[in-house]
Steps between C-alpha positions, in 0.01 A plus 500: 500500500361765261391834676174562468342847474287721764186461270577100489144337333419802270605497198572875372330473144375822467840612536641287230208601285591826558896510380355289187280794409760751597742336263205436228439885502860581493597295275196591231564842523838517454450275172436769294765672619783264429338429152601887434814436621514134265380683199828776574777304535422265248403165735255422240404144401539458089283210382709192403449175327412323842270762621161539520482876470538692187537847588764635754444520854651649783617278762686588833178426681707320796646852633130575583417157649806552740420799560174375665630223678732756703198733567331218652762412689539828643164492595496183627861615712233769677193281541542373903460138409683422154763706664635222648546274202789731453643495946490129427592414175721673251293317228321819355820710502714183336190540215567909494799441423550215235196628347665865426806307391299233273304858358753668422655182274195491362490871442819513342341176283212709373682766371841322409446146399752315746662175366391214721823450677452869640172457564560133687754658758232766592236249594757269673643879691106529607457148623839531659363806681180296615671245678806730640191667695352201599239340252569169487340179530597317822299182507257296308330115458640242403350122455767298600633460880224350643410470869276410749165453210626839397447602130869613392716749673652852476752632345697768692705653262887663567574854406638414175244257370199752630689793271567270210181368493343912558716602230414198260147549585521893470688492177254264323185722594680778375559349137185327522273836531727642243416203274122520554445875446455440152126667437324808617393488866623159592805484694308804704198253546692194564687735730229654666311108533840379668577714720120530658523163518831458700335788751182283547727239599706740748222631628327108535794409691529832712164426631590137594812578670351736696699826374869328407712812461672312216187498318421865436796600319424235147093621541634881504758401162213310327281731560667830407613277149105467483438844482738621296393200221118598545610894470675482201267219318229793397851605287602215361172313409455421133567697274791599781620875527829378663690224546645425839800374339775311688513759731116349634525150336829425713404711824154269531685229467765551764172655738323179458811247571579735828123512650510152417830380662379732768188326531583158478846512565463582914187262526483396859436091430527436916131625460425251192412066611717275393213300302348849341600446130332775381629758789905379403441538125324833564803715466640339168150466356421882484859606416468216172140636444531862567806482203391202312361679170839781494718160533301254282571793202888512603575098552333494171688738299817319612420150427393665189783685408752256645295256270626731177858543610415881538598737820243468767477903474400474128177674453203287289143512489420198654397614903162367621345822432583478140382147503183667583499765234545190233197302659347748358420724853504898488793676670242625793348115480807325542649751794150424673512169477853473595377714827270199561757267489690673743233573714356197555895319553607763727168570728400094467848411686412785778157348531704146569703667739238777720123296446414210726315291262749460199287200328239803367824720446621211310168474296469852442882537326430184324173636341697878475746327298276282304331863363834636441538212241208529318519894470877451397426236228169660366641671210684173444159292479327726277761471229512102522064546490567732172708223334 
C-alpha cells in the first residue's frame, strides 16, 4: 500500500504554484543573461533554407530553463510538504540529473552542431539515467484477459520491459519536442500547455487518493517544467530574442515523458472498478493527449521522409507549423492556434479523467475542437471565396 502523507486530503497547490513561479522568475531573468553569454561564444542561430527566421539569433536558452527547474527544486527540497516527494521518491533527483546531462548535450549542440549519432547517445545516456533512478512505468490497461464482467486487465510490467518501454517513450519525446520547436515561442508554449496539464492531472489524482506519496513527486516535475516554459516565453515570443535550442527543445521533452511516466506510470488501479472504462483509460489518455501535437509533427516527418527514401533526421519545411505558415496564417497566428490545439487535447483528456460528468466534457472538447477547425482553415476559405 502507498504511504500516505500527514496532511492526507489537502492538496498542497499553493506550494506547487509557488516552485512554478520560483522557476518562472528564475528562469526569465537569467534569459538575458545567457543570451550575453550566446551572443560570446558564438551559439548563434544563422538563418537557413528551412527556417523561418532571417536574421541570427542567439540560442542556448535551455541553460536558463534548467537553471530554473533546479531553483525550484531547491525550494521545493525546503518547503515542509513537497519535501517529501524527494524522502519518498527519487523521481525529482532522477530528473536533476538526466536533465543536466540532456542540457549539457544540448549545450554542446548549440554551440557545436553535433552529428546525430552523438547527439542520439546523449538522449539515450539521459533516459538511461531516468530509469537507473527509478522512473519507469510499472503497470498499465490492457483490453484483453477478461474476468468476472471485468473490462480488460492490467499489465504489470518486469524491470526490463518498464525501462524499455521508459526509454522508448523518453527518447521519442525528446526528438519529438526537438522536431516541433520550429517557430518563435512554440515549443515554450506547447511546453508550458503540457506540462500544466500533466500537474492538473497529478494534482486531480492527489486529491482522490487522499495524499498518495507517489503522486507528489510527477506534480512537483510538471510543475517546475511549467515555470520555467512560462518564464522564458516573454523571451522567446515572436519575433524571439533567443532560441532555447536543443539544449530546451530536448530537456522539455525528457521533463514531460518523466512527470508523465511518473504520473501514470505508478497509478494505483486497486482503487479504479473493473467496469470504469473511462477511469482504466485515464492514464494512457492524458499521456497520448498531453504529447499528441509534439508526436503527430514527429510520426509525420518520418512517414514523410521514409516516404522519399531520405534520413529520418533530414531537415525540410514541411512540420505542422509550417503547414500553417502556407495556409496562409501569421507566424504569431499559427503558434496561437497551435496553443489551442494543444490546449484543448491535453486539458479535454484531464477533464475525462478528474470531472464527474464527462458527457458535457465530451461536448465542450467536441465544440473546442470544432472552433479550432474553422480558425485553422479560415485563411484557406477565403482564398477558395476569392477564386
Amino acid at each position: 500500500m502507498s504511504p500516505v502523507l500527514p496532511s492526507a486530503g489537502l492538496t498542497p497547490v499553493r506550494e506547487y504554484l509557488l516552485v512554478g513561479l520560483t522557476a518562472a522568475a528564475v528562469t526569465f531573468l537569467l534569459t538575458s543573461l545567457v543570451r550575453l553569454v550566446a551572443i560570446r561564444i558564438g551559439a548563434v542561430a544563422k538563418p537557413r533554407a528551412r527556417d523561418v527566421h532571417v536574421v541570427p539569433i542567439p540560442r542556448l536558452g535551455g541553460v536558463a530553463m534548467y537553471a530554473g527547474v533546479v531553483a525550484a527544486m531547491l525550494l521545493a527540497h525546503q518547503l515542509p510538504v513537497l519535501s517529501n516527494s524527494f524522502t519518498f521518491s527519487r523521481d525529482p533527483l532522477a530528473v536533476l540529473v538526466a536533465g543536466g546531462v540532456i542540457s549539457l548535450v544540448g549545450a554542446l549542440d548549440d554551440r557545436f552542431e553535433l552529428d546525430s549519432v552523438t547527439k542520439l547517445a546523449g538522449q539515450v545516456t539521459a533516459a538511461g539515467l531516468l530509469v537507473l533512478l527509478g522512473v519507469q512505468w510499472l503497470a498499465f490497461w490492457v483490453p484483453w484477459d477478461t474476468q468476472n464482467g471485468s473490462l480488460g486487465s492490467v499489465l504489470v510490467l518486469g524491470p526490463n520491459q518498464g525501462a524499455l518501454l521508459t526509454l522508448l517513450l523518453t527518447i521519442t519525446m525528446i526528438n519529438a519536442m526537438n522536431f516541433v520547436d520550429g517557430l518563435d515561442g512554440l515549443a515554450a508554449g506547447i511546453g508550458f500547455i503540457a506540462a500544466a496539464a500533466t500537474c492538473a492531472f497529478s494534482l486531480g489524482l492527489l486529491a482522490q487518493s487522499g495524499g498518495d506519496v507517489h503522486l507528489y513527486p510527477p506534480a512537483l516535475i510538471s510543475a517546475a517544467l511549467a515555470g520555467a516554459c512560462l518564464g522564458f516565453l516573454p523571451h522567446n515570443f515572436n519575433p524571439a530574442k533567443i532560441f532555447m535550442g536543443d539544449s530546451g527543445s530536448m530537456l522539455i521533452g525528457l521533463m514531460l515523458a518523466a512527470a508523465s511516466t511518473s504520473a501514470s506510470g505508478h497509478l494505483n488501479y486497486s482503487v479504479v472498478g473493473p467496469t470504469d472504462l473511462i477511469a482504466l483509460l485515464t492514464p494512457m489518455l492524458v499521456v497520448a493527449a498531453v504529447l499528441f501535437v509534439p508526436l503527430l509533427d514527429l510520426i509525420m516527418a518520418i512517414i514523410r521522409r521514409t516516404r522519399k527514401g531520405l534520413s529520418i533526421g533530414s531537415a525540410d519545411k514541411m512540420h505542422l507549423h509550417h503547414r500553417f505558415l502556407e495556409i496562409g496564417h501569421s507566424q504569431r497566428r499559427a503558434v496561437l492556434l497551435i496553443y489551442l490545439w494543444a490546449g484543448l487535447l491535453a486539458f479535454g483528456s484531464v477533464g475525462l479523467a478528474l470531472v464527474p460528468n464527462t458527457a458535457i466534457v465530451v461536448i465542450c472538447i467536441g465544440a473546442g475542437l470544432l472552433l479550432a477547425l474553422l480558425i485553422s482553415a479560415i485563411p484557406r476559405l477565403r482564398t477558395m471565396r476569392v477564386r
